[in-house]
N, C-alpha and C positions, 0 to 999 in steps of 0.2 A: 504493500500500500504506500510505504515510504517513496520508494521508486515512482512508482506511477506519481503520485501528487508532484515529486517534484520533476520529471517530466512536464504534466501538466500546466503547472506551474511556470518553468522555461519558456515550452512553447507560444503558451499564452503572451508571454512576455517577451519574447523577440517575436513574435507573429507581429505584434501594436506595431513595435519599434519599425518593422519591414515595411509596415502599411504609414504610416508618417516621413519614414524615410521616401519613398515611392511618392507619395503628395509634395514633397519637396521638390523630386526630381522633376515630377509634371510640370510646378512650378518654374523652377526655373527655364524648362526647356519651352516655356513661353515665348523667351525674347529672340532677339534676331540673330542668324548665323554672324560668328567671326570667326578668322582663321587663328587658333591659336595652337598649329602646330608646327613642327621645324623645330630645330634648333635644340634635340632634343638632350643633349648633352648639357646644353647652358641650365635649359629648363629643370633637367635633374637635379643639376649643382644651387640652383637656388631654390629647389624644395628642401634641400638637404641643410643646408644654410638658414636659410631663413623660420622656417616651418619646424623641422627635426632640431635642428641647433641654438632656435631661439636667439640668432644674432641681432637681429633688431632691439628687442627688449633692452641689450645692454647699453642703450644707449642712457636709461635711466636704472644705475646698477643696484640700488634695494631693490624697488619690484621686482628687478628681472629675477635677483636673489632667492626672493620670497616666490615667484609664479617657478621658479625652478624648481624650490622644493617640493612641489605641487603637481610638476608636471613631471617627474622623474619618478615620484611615489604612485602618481598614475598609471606610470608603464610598467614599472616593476612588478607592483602587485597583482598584476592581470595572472604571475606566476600562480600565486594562492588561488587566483580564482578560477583557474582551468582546473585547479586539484578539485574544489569544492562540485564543479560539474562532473568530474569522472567519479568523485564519490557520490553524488546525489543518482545519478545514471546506472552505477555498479553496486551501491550499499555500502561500500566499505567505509573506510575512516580514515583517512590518511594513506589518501593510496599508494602516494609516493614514495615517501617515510621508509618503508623497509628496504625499497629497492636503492634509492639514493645514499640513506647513511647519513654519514657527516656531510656531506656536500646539501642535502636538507634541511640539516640543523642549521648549515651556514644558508641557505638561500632566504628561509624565512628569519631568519635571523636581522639580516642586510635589509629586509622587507619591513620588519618592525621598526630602524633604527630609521628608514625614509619616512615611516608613518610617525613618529616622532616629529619629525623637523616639519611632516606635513601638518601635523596637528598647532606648532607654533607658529607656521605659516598662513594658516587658516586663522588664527585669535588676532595676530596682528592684522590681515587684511578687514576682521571684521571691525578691528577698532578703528583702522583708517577710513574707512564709511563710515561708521555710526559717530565714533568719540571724535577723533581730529575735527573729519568732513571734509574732506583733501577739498579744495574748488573743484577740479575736474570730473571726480568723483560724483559731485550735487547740483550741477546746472538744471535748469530749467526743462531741458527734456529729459533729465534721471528721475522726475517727481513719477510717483505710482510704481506702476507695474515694474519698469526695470531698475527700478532701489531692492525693490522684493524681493525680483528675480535671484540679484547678484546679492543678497544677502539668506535666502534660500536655499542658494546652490554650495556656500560656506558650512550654514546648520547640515547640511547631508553628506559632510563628508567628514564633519564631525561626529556625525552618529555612526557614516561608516568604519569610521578609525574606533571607535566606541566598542562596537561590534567583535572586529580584527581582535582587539586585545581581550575583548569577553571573552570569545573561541580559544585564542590562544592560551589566556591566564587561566581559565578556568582544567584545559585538557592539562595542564603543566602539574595544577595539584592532583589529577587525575593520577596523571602517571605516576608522580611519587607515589602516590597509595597503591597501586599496583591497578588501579580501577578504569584505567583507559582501555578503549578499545583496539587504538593502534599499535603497533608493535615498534622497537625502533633496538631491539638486540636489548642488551644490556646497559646497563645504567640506571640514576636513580630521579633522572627528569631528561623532558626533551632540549632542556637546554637554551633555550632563545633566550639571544639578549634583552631582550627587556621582561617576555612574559614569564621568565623565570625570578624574576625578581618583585614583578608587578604580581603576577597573582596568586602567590603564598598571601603577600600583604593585604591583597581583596577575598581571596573567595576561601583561605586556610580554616576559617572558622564554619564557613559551612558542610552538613552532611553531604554523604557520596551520593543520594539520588538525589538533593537540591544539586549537586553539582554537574551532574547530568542533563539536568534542564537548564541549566546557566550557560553549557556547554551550548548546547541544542536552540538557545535562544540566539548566542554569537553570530553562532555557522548559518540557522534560517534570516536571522536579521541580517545576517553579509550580503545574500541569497537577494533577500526583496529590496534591501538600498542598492545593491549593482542593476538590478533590474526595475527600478522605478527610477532609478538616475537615467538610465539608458531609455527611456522611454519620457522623461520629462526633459531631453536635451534636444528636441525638434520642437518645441516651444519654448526654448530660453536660447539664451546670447551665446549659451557651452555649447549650444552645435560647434561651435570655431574648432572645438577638440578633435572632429572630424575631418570638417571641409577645409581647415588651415591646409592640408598638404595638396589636395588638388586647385587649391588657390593659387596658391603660390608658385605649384605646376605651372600655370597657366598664366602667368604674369606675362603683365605686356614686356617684353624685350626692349621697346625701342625704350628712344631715348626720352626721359619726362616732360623737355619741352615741345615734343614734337607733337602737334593734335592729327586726328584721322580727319582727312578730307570725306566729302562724299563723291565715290565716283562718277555720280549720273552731273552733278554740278561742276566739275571740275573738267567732264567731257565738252558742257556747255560752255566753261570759259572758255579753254582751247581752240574750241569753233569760231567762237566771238573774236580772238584775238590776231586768228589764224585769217590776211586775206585773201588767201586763193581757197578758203575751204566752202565747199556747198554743202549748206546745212539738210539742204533735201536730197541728194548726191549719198549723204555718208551713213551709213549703216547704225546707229548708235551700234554701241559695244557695251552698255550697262543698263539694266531695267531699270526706269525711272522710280524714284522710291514712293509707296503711297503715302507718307509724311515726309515733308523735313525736321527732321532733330526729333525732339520725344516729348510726347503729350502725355504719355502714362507708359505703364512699366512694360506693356507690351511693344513698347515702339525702341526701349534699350536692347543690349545685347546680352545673349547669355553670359555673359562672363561678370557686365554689370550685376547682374541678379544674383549671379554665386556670391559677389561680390556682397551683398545686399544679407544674405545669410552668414556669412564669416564673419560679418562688423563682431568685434568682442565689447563692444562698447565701452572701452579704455578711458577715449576721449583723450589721447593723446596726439588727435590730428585736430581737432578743436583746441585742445591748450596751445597748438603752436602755428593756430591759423591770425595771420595778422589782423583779418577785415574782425574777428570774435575778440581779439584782445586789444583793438579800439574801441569796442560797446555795440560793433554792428550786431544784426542779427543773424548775420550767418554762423550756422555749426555742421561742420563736414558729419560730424556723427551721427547729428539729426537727420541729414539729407540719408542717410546709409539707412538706418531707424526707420526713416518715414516711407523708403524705398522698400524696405521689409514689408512693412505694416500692410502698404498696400497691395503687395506680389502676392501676398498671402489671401486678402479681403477678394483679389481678381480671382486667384484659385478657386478658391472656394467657391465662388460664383457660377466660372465656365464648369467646372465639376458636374453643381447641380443642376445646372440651367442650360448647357453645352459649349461650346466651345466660340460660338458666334456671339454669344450675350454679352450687351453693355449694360454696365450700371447706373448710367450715366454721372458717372463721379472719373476723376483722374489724380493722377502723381501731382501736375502740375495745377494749382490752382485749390485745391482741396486739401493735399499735404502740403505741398511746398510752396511759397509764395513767391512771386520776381522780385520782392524787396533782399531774400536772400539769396536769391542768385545773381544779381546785379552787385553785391557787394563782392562777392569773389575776385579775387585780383589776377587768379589761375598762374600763383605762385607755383605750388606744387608740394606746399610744407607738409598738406597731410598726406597727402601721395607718400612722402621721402618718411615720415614719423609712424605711416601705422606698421604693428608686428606683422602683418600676415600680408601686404602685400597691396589692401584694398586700394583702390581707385576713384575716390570719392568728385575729381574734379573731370572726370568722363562724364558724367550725368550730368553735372551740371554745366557741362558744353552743349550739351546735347539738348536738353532743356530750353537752353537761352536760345541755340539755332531756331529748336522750333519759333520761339515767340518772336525773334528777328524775322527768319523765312516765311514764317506760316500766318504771321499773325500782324505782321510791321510794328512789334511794339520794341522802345528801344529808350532808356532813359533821356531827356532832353540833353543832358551835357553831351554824351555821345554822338546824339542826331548833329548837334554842330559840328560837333567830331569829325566825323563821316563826312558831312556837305563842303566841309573847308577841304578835306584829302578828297574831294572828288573836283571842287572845283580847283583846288591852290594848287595839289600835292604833297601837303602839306597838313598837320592837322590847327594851322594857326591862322589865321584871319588877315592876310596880307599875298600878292601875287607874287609868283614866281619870281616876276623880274626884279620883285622889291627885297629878294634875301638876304643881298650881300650891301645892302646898304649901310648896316654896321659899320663897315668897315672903313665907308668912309669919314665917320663921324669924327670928329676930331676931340 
């Protein structure tokens, strides 16, 4: 019965995760084709880099310090949790334990001593939200749902560190009593560094059947936090624990000042510039697009959208965006945030409704407004500061195309802008022939 339940159990639980996973994928594969393959050496070297190695982050080196302990005790401990499925699958207890040996005692051992540093990792980042309140941390778009989120995702890995050392501390007093189930040769504990020490101190005082369910609470409580985490992280900002590595995969190569033309426009300047070309003569060579730039999230590119589900929401391309830390109201984070919110609202929609339905709502105008994309200077600071890669200032080119192209809307300082470099050459309010009159000035 044990078998089957957790069976059951399992399945149930990566069954969800596969079916939110899969809504995700739908999701993104919303947006519009880009070529993002080639080059596949580079592209390995900077998943490897940036995504696996965490090199971004040190750019600010406590976090990275503190997200390191966090993210190495992630990996490692997946060791215990594969044991925990071959015994929940086979009945045993430690399934590993007799075949491994000491290279056991050391593996969980190494295991416990990351969940340590992850457990100080975890009380410090709760206190930098809650107690300090970093600024970055508490802006205006962190109010609600993702302060929760990211304090949420904290409390549940402090329960599952909680857990880890129940199971542990408790099977530790087991064995000295000779009362465990698993076998590991001789000796008079299994030895681990900490649960050998930690749980004589907690559980010595109780009986061997209370110690059995203390045992049996660990190991099922490990069981349902690895599997409610894994299924609460396609609704929180920890998806990035996944899609960081084909993000970063897929990173734009070129260079950060470089923006993508549109081919069907850039055919058309050609034409225009070119005078022996016949415009009814020459074949176009690109489909003309049925937008210019992007009115809502089906008119960005897939890569935008992965993009759009990796945001960790750091906010360390808003802390180092200049237009946000003059007072403007742009935040690259929020743009990422609001690009989520909506990928997700569109999903859901074509899902139930098919795949042609509009809601008649958009990205542009509903989420995000032209006051914050006009303030953009398409520096690149959050481009160059986020860890994983994101691309925050694509969308919002793309965005402001549409409303220049689609829409003729364009701040007044710029419209002058524009009208002096079309008529002067220039973007300053005086003629060509009058530029070098400085010079004569005495």
């Amino acid at each position: 019965m044990s078998i089957l339940f957790f069976a059951l159990i399992a399945l149930i639980g990566l069954g969800f995760f596969s079916y939110n996973v899969w809504k995700i994928r739908y999701n993104i594969n919303l947006g519009l084709p880009t070529d993002r393959s080639g080059q596949i050496g580079k592209r390995l070297k900077t998943m490897i880099l940036v995504a696996f190695g965490q090199q971004k982050m040190f750019s600010r080196p406590i976090p990275a310090l503190l997200h390191l302990c966090l993210y190495v005790a992630f990996v490692i401990t997946q060791v215990e949790l594969f044991e925990i499925f071959a015994d929940g699958l086979t009945g045993e207890h430690r399934l590993f334990s007799s075949g491994l040996g000491g290279f056991y005692t050391f593996a969980i051992s190494f295991i416990e001593i990351l969940s340590v540093a992850a457990f100080f990792a975890t009380i410090i980042f709760l206190a930098r939200r809650n107690l300090l309140k970093l600024p970055r941390l508490n802006m205006k778009e962190m109010i609600g749902w993702p302060t929760k989120d990211a304090n949420l995702i904290l409390i549940f890995e402090l329960i599952l560190l909680a857990c880890i050392f129940t199971m542990n501390g408790a099977d530790e007093v087991l064995f000295q009593r000779g009362e465990s189930h698993a076998s590991m040769g001789t000796g008079d504990s299994f030895g681990f560094s900490v649960s050998s020490f930690l749980g004589p101190l907690l559980f010595d005082g109780l009986s061997t059947g209370n110690l059995h369910i203390v045992e049996r609470i660990g190991w099922w409580g490990h069981l349902f936090m690895v599997l409610g985490f894994l299924n609460y992280l396609p609704y929180s900002k920890h998806f990035h624990i996944l899609l960081a590595f084909p993000n970063t995969y897929y990173s734009n190569l070129e260079k950060k000042g470089k923006f993508n033309n549109m081919p069907s426009v850039t055919q058309e300047v050609k034409l225009m510039m070119d005078p022996n070309a016949d415009p009814y003569a020459t074949a176009p060579e690109t489909t003309p697009p049925s937008r210019f730039g992007a009115k809502d999230v089906t008119d960005l590119s897939w890569k935008n959208l992965m993009d759009a589900y990796t945001c960790t929401e750091c906010g360390r391309c808003t802390s180092s965006c200049p237009a946000n830390i003059t007072g403007k109201l742009l935040s690259p984070r929020k743009i990422m945030m609001d690009t989520r919110d909506r990928l997700a609202e569109v999903g859901e929609s074509k899902r139930k409704n098919g795949i042609d339905h509009e809601d008649g709502k958009s990205l542009l105008g509903d989420y995000i407004t032209e006051e914050e994309l006009w303030a953009c200077t398409s520096c690149n600071a959050c481009v160059d500061e986020c860890p994983v890669n994101i691309d925050p200032l694509s969308i919002i080119i793309d965005l402001r195309r549409f409303l220049v192209m689609e829409e003729s809307k364009i701040p007044n300082e710029l419209a002058g802008m524009l009208t002096n470099i079309e008529n002067n050459g220039a973007p300053w309010q005086f003629s060509q022939n009058d530029r070098l009159n400085w010079a004569n000035e005495e």
